[in-house]
C-alpha positions in Angstrom: 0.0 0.0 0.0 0.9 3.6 -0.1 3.3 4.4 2.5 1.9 7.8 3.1 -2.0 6.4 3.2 -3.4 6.4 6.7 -4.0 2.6 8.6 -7.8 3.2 8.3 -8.3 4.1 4.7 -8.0 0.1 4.8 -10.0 -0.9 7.3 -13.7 -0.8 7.4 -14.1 -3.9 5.6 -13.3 -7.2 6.4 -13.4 -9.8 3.9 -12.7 -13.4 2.8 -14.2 -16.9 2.8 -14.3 -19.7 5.1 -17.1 -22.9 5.6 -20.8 -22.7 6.8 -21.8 -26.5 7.9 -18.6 -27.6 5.8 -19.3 -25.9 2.4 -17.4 -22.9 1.1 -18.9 -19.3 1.5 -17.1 -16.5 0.7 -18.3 -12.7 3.0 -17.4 -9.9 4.0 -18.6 -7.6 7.0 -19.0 -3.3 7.4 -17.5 -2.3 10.4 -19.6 0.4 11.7 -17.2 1.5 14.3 -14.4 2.3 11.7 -15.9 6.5 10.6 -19.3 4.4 11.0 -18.3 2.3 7.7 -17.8 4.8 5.5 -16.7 3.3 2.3 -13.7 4.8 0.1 -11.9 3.2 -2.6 -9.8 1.3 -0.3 -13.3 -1.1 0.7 -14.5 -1.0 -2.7 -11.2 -2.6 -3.9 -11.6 -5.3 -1.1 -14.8 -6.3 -2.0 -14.0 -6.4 -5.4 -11.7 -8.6 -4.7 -13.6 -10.7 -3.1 -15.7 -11.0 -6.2 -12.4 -11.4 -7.9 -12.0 -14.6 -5.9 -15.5 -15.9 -6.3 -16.1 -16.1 -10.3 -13.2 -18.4 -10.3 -14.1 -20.9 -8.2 -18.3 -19.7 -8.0 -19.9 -20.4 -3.8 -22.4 -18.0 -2.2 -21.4 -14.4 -0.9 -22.8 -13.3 2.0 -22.6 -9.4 2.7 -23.4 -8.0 5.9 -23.6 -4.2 5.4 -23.7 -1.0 8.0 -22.6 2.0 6.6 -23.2 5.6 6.6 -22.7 5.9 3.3 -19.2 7.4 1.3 -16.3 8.6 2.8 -16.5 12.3 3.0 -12.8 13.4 2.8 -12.9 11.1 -0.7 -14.6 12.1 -3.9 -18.2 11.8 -3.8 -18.2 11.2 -7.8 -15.4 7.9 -6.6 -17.9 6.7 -4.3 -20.9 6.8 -6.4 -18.7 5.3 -9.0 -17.5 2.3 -6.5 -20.7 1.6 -5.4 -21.6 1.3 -9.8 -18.7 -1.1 -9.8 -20.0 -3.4 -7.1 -24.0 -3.6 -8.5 -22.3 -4.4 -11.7 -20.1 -7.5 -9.8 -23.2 -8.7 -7.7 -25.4 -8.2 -11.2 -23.0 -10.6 -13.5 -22.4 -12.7 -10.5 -26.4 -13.5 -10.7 -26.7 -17.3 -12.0 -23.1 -18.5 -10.6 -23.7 -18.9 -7.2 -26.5 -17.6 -4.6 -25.7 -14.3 -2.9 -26.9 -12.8 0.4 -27.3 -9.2 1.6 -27.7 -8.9 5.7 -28.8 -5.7 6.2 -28.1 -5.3 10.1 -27.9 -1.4 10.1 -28.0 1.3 7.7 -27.8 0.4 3.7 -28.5 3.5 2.0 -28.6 5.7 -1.2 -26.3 3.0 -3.7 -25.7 0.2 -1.5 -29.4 0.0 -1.4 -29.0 -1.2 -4.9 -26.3 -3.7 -4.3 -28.2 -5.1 -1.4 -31.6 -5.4 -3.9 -29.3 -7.0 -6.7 -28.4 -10.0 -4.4 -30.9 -13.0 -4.3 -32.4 -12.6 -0.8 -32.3 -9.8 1.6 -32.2 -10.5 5.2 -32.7 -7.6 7.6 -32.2 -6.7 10.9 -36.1 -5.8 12.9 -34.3 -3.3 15.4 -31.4 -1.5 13.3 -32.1 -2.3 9.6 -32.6 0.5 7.6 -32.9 0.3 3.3 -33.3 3.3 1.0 -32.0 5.4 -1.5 -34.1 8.4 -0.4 -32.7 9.4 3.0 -35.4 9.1 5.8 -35.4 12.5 7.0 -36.1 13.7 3.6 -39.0 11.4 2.6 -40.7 12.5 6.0 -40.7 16.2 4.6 -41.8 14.8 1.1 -44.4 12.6 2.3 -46.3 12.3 5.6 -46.7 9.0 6.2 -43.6 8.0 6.0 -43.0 7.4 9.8 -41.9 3.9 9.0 -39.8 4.6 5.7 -37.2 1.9 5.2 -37.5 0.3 8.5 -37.4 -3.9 8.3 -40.9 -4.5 8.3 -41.9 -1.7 5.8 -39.1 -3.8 3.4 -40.9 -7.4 4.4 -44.5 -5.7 3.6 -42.9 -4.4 0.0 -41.1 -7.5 -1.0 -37.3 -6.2 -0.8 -36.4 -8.1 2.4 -36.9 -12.0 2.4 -36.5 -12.4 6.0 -36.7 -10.1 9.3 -34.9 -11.0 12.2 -34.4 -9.5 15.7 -31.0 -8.7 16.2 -27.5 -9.9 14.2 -27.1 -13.5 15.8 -30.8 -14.0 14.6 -30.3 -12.7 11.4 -26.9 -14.5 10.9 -29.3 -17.4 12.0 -31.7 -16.6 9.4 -28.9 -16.5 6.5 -27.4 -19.7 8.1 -30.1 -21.4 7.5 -31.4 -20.0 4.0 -27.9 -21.4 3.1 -29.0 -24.5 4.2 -30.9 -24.6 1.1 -29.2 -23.2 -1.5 -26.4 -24.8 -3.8 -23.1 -23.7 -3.7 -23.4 -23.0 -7.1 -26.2 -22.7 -9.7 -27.2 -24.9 -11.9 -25.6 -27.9 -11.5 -28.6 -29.9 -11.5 -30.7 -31.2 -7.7 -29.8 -30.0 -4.8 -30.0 -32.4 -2.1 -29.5 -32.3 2.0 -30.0 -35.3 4.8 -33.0 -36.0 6.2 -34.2 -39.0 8.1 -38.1 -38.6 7.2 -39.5 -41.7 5.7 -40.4 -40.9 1.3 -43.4 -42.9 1.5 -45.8 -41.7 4.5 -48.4 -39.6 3.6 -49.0 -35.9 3.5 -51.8 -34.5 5.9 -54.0 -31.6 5.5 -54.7 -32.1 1.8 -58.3 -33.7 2.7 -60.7 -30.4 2.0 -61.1 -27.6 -0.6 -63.0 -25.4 0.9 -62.2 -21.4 2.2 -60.8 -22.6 5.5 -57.7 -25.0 4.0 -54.7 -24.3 6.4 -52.2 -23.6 3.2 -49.0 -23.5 6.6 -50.4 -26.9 7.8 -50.4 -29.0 4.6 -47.2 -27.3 3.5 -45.7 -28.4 6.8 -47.0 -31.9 6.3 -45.4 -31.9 3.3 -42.5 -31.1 3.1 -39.4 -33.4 5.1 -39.8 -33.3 8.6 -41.6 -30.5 8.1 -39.1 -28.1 7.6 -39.7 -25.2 5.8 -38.8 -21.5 5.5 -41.1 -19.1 4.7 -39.3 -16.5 2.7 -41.1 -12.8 1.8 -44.4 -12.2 3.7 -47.6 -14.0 3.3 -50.1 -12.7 1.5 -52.6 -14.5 -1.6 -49.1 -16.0 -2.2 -47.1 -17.5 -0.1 -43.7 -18.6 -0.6 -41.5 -20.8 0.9 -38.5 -23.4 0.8 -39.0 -27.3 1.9 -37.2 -29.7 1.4 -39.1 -32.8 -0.5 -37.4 -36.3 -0.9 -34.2 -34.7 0.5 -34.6 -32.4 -2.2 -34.3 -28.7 -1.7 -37.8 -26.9 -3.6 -39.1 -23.8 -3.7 -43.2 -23.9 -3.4 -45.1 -20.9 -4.6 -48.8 -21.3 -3.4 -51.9 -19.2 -3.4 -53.8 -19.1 -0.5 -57.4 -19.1 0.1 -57.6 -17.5 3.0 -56.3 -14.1 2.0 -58.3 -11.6 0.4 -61.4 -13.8 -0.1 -59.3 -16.2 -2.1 -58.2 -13.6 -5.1 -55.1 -12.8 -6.1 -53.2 -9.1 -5.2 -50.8 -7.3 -7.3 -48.6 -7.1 -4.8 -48.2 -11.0 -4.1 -47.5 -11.8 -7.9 -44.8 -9.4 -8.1 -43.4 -11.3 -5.1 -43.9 -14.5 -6.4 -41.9 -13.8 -10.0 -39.1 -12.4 -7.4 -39.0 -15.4 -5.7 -39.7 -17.7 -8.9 -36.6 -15.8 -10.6 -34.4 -16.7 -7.7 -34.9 -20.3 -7.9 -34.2 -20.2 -11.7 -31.3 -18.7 -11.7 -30.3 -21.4 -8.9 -31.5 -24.3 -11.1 -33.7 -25.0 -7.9 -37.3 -26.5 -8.9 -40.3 -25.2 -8.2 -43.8 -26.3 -6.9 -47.2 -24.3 -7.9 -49.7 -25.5 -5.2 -53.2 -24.1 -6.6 -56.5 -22.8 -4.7 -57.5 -19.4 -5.6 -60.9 -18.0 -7.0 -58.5 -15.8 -9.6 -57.8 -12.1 -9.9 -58.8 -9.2 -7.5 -61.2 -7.3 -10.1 -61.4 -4.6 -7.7 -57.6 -4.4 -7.5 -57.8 -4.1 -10.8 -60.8 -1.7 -11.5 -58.5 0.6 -8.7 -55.9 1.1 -11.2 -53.6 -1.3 -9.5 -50.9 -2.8 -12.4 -52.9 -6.1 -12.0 -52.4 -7.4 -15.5 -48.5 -6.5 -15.3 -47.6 -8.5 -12.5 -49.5 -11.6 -14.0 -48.1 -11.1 -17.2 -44.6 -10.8 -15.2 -44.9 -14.5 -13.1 -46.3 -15.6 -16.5 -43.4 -14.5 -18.2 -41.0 -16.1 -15.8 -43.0 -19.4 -15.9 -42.7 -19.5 -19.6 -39.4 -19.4 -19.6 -38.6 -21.8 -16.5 -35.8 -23.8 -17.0 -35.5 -26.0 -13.8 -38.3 -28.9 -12.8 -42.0 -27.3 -12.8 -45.0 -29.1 -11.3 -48.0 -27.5 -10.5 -51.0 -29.2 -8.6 -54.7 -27.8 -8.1 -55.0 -28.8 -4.5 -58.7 -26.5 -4.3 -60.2 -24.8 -6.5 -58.9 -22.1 -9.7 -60.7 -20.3 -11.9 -60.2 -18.4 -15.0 -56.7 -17.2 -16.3 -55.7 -18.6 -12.6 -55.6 -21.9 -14.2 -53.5 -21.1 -17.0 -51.0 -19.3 -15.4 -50.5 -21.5 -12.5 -51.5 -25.0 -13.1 -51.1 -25.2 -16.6 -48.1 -26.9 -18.9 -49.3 -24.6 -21.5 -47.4 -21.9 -19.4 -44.4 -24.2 -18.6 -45.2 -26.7 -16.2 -43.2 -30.0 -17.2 -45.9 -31.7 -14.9 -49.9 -30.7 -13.7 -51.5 -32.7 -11.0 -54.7 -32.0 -9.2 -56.0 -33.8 -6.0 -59.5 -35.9 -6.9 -61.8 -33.2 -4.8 -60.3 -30.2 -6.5 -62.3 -28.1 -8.9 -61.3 -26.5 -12.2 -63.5 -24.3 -13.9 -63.2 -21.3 -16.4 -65.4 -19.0 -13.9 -67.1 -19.0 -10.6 -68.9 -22.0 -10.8 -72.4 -19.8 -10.5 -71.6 -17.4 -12.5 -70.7 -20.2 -15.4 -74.5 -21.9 -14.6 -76.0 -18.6 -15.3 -74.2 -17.3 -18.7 -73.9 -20.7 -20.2 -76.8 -22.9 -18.6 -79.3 -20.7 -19.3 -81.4 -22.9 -21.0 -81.1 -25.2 -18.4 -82.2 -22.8 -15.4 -85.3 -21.6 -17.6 -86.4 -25.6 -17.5 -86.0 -26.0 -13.9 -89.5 -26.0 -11.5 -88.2 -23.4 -9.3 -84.9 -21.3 -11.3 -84.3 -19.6 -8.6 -84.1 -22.8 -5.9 -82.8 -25.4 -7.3 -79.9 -23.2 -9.0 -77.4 -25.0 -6.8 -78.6 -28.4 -8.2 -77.4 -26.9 -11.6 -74.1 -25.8 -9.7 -73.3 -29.0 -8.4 -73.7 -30.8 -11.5 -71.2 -28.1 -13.3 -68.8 -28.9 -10.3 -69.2 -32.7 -11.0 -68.6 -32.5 -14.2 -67.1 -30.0 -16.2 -65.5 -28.3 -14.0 -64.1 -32.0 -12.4 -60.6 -32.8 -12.6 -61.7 -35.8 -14.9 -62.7 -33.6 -17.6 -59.2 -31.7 -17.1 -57.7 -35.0 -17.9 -59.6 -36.5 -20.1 -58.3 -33.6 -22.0 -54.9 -33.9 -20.8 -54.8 -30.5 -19.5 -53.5 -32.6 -16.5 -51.0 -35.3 -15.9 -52.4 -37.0 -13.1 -55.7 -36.9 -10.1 -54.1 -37.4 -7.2 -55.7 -38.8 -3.7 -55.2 -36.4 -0.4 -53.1 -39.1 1.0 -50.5 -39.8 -1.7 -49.8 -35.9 -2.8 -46.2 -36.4 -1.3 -45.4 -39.3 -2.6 -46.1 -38.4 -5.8 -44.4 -35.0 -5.6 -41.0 -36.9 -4.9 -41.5 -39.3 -7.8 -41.6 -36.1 -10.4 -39.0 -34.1 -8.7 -36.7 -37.3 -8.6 -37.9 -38.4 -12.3 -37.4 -33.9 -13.0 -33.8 -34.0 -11.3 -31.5 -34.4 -14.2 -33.9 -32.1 -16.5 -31.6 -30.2 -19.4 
């Protein structure tokens, strides 16, 4: 180094790489009590380093990032430009191996873009704080912005993954998210050690109506029940398992939430996350139960149709192990664009009680079974008869079939061991 450069122009950054649960991860760490990690050219060299390291023999990076922001006694224009260098690094680095920003204090202005261009964003509940727009400016700008940036405003909004309470809890958190990843992408399955037995049976799966527990049957599911819920919950839920010893990502609607349709919001989330595990080479499973799309989301000018057309986009182009089951009920373009190979799937099942229909069953019996509700004794009565046989037939899994829309009706009780059979058959998919 310069022997006129003062010791802490190099110090503020520690990096390098060492083993979580024996496999190689490569970090490095802010140090916040170095001119409260202020980043110069010195840090931006080391990390780049770091990156350096890691395109030539590809394993996760983990950064854990506190920092004020640039070093002041430094060109501004330097550190704008450093901060360019390292989205650039994290960007190109996408699709080699996972990376993992830990937000556990401030990450602000362009390291808020670093930290959003990993794969997953973990964040410290008490000191976490993401934005490019510094707080005390967005409260003058906007009123209700008491909670601007803060860990749970970036769970609500999809940037954070996870939201921990403290750094050993979040280091927990990334710990464990590792625990599922690959070291690198796209090398085919991804497998761990697990002791649950491949042929019990999956609970939870046994009724479609408005009160399924989605947590519960994922639980059941997945081996010895272990599963981490990654972004927030909402009409989509999302979430790693592991299934035959075999790490997948499941995106699933959920029933329960918003009367059962589907919120902008949620299918932004769900591309995110959908993204993530193609990049990886991770498969992914679509569990189905939703009544379709939130027209009054819609009708309120929400960009509805652009975040479907986003998931559907990603699905098309899917290149790791698909499979989609109906596991309720779906309606409209819901069917398409989650349960259907015509969007990508490699594989559609749907459990033997599920329903599949192009509208809400009622509202099909009036515009199409006209006729038939004009020769009933009482129309207005005995309408549900006419529902019931729409449910029983047309809108029955056996007519998805028989039209090979669908792969497979599945019973309640064999839903897992099915699921491992297609991942396991899916594993080696070019």
């Amino acid at each position: 180094r310069n022997a006129d450069a003062e010791p802490s122009d190099f110090e503020g950054i520690v990096a390098g790489y060492g083993a979580v649960d024996g496999r190689l991860v490569y970090a490095f760490s802010q140090d916040y009590s170095v001119m409260n990690g202020a980043v110069g050219a010195a840090q931006f060299k080391k990390i780049l380093a770091l990156y350096d390291m890691a395109e030539k023999n590809p394993a996760p990076v983990v950064a854990m990032l506190d920092s004020n922001g640039a070093k002041l006694t430094e060109g501004l224009l330097d550190a704008l430009y450093g901060y360019g260098e390292i989205v650039r690094r994290a960007s190109t680095y996408r699709g080699a191996a996972p990376q993992i920003a830990l937000v556990m204090g401030v990450c602000g202005g362009s390291a808020a873009l670093y930290a959003n261009a990993c794969d997953f964003m973990i964040m410290d509940e008490q000191n976490g704080r993401l934005f490019i727009t510094p707080p005390s400016v967005a409260k003058v700008l906007h009123k209700d912005a008491a909670d601007f940036g803060t860990a749970s405003a970036c769970l609500q909004n999809g940037n954070a993954a996870l939201m921990a309470k403290g750094e050993n809890a979040v280091l927990s958190n990334a710990r464990r998210l590792l625990g599922f990843l690959p070291t690198r992408c796209g090398k085919g399955a991804f497998y761990t050690e697990s002791e649950d037995d491949l042929n019990r049976p999956a609970s939870g799966f046994e009724t479609v109506d408005d009160s399924f527990d989605l947590d519960a049957a994922i639980t059941s599911l997945a081996d010895d029940g272990n599963v981490l819920p990654v972004y927030i919950s909402g009409s989509v839920a999302t979430c790693f398992v592991t299934l035959g010893f075999q790490t997948v990502g499941i995106i699933a609607t959920d029933i329960r939430v918003n009367d059962g349709y589907l919120l902008p919001d949620d299918l932004f989330v769900a591309a995110k996350f959908a993204q993530a595990l193609e990049r990886m080479g991770l498969p992914a499973l679509v569990l189905v139960n939703t009544k379709g799309f939130d027209a009054k989301a819609e009708a309120s000018g929400s960009p509805l149709i652009t975040a479907a057309s986003t998931l559907a986009n990603v699905f098309s182009s899917f290149s790791a192990p698909l499979v989609s089951v109906v596991i309720g009920k779906v309606w409209g373009a819901a069917f398409p664009l989650f349960a259907s190979k015509a969007i990508g799937a490699d594989l559609a099942f749907s459990l033997e009680n599920a329903l599949i229909s192009l509208m809400n069953p009622l509202s099909a019996v009036e515009f199409l079974w006209n006729d038939k509700i004009a020769a009933l004794n009482n129309p207005i009565t005995d309408k549900d008869t006419l529902v019931n046989l729409w449910n029983n037939t047309v809108a029955s899994p056996i007519a998805a079939a028989y039209d090979g829309k669908i792969d497979a009706i599945l019973s309640p009780g064999e839903i897992r061991q099915r699921l491992i059979a297609a991942f396991d058959m899916l594993s080696s998919k070019i």
